[in-house]
C-alpha positions in Angstrom: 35.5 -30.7 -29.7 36.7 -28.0 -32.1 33.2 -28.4 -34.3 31.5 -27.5 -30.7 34.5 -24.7 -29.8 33.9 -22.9 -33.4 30.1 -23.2 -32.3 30.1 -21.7 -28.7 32.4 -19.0 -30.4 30.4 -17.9 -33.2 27.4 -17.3 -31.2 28.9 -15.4 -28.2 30.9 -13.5 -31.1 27.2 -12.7 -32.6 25.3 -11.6 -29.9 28.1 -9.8 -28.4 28.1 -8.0 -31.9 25.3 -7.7 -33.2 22.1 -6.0 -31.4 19.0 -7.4 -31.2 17.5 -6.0 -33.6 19.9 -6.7 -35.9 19.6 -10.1 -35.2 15.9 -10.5 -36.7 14.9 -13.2 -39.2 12.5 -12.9 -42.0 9.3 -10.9 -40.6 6.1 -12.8 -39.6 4.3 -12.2 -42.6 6.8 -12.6 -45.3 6.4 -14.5 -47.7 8.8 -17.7 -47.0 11.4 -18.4 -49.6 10.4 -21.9 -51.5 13.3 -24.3 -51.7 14.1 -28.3 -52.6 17.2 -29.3 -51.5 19.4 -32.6 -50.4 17.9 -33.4 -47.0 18.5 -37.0 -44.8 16.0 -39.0 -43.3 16.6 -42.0 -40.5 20.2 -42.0 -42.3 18.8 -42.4 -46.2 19.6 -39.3 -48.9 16.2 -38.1 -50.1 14.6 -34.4 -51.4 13.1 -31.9 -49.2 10.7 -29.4 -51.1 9.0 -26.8 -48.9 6.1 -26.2 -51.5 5.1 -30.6 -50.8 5.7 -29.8 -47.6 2.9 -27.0 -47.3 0.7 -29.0 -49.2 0.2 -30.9 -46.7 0.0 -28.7 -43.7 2.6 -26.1 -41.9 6.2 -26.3 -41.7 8.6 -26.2 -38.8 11.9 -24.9 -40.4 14.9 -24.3 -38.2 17.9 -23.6 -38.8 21.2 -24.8 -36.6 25.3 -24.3 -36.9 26.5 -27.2 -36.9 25.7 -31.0 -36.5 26.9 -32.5 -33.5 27.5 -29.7 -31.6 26.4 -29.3 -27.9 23.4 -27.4 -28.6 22.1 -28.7 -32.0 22.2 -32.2 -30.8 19.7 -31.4 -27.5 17.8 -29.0 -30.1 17.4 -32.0 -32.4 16.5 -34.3 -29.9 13.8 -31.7 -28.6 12.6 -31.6 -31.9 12.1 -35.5 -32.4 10.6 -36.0 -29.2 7.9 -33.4 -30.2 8.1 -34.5 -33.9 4.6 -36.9 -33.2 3.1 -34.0 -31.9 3.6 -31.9 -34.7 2.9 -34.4 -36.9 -0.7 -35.0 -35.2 -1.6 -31.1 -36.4 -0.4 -31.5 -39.5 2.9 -30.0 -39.4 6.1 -31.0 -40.8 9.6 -30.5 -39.2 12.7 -29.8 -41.3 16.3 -28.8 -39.9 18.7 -27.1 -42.0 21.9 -26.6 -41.6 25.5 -26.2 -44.2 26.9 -29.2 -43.0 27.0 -32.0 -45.9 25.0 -34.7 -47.0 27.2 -37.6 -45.4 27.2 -35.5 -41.9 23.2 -35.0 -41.9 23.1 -38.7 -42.8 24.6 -39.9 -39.3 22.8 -37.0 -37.5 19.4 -37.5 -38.9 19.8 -40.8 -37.2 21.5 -40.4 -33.9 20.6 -37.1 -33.1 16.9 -36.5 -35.3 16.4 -40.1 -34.2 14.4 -40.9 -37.3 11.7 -38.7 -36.6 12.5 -35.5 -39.0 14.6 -34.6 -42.0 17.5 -32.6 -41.9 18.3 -30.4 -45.4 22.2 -29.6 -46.6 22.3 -26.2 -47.6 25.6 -27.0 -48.4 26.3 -23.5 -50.5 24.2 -21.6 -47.9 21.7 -20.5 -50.5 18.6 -21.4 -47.7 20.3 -20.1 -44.9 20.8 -16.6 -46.9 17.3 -16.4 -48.1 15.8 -16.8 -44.8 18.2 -14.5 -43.6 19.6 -17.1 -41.1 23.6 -16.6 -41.0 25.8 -15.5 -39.2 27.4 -12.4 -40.1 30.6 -13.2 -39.9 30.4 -16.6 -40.5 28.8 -16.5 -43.4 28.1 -20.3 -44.6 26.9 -20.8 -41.2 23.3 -20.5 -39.5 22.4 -18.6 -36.6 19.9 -20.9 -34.1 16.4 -19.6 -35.6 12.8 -21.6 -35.8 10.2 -20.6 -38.2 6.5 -21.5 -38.5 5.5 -21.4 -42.1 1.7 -21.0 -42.6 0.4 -23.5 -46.0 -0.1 -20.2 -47.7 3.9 -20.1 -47.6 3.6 -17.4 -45.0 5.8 -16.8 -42.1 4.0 -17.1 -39.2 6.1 -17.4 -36.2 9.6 -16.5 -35.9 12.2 -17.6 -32.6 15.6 -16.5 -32.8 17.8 -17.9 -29.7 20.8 -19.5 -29.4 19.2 -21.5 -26.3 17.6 -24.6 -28.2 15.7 -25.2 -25.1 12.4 -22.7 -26.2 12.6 -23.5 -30.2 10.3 -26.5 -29.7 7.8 -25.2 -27.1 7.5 -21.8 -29.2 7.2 -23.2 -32.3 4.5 -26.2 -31.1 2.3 -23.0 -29.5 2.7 -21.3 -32.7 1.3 -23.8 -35.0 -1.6 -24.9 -32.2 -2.4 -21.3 -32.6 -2.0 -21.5 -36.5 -4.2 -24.8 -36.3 -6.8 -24.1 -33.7 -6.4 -26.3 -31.9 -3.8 -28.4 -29.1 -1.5 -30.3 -29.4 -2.5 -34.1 -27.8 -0.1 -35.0 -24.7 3.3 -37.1 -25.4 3.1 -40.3 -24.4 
């Protein structure tokens, strides 16, 4: 309750403070930040490295405040609903957040529901590099969805603290980046 408090007040504190343009990411076009960090996966420790990632196809990286909070458990179960989908274009999804290993362990499970990884950015080095905290929270990360092109280019950016749109924006980003639509959910 207090995890999910601390959560509802940091954002309202943000965009009551912050203007919107203040509030913007990395630019589409950047070059993304490489990093290989801690992640969890269907409750097992393992290593999450964005340049293996890329090999292989896009990369979905968002960043949430905190596990089990109100709104980055429904943004992490939007995200392994959809996970087959993206994983049918080539893409990879990745969650990052500050919390630690153990935490991401049990929320890679019950709220990723074994479909993604979820990387502890436990000293906030990711979060800062992709320009993803919260200004006055500064180990913590704002609610914003990249779409990283496998030439390590940004090439969508969403930046809401609704999770509802960070799925459906980023899936239309990387069927654009693709060429092509994603099949139906069955």
């Amino acid at each position: 309750m207090l995890r999910s408090t601390i959560c509802s007040f940091a954002a309202a504190a943000t965009m009551a403070a912050v203007s919107p343009a203040a509030l913007a990411a990395l630019e589409v076009g950047a070059k993304a930040p490489d990093f290989t960090t801690d992640a969890a996966l269907a409750g097992k420790p393992t290593r999450f490295a964005l340049a293996d990632a890329l090999s292989r196809g896009p990369v979905v990286l968002f960043f949430f405040p905190k596990a089990f909070t109100s709104g980055c458990t429904v943004e992490a179960h939007l995200f392994a609903e959809a996970t087959p989908q993206f994983e049918k274009l080539g893409a990879t999804v990745i969650g990052v957040s500050n919390d630690d290993l153990p935490t991401l362990q049990r929320f890679s499970s019950e709220a990723c529901r074994d479909k993604f990884a979820v990387a502890s950015d436990a000293d906030s080095r990711v979060i800062r590099a992709y320009d993803a905290k919260i200004a006055f929270l500064p180990g913590m990360a704002k609610r914003v969805s990249y779409v990283i092109g496998r030439d390590g280019r940004v090439a969508y950016v969403w930046e809401s603290l609704d999770p509802d749109e960070h799925v459906s924006r980023t899936m239309a980003a990387v069927e654009k980046l693709v060429g092509r639509k994603a099949p139906a959910a069955k």
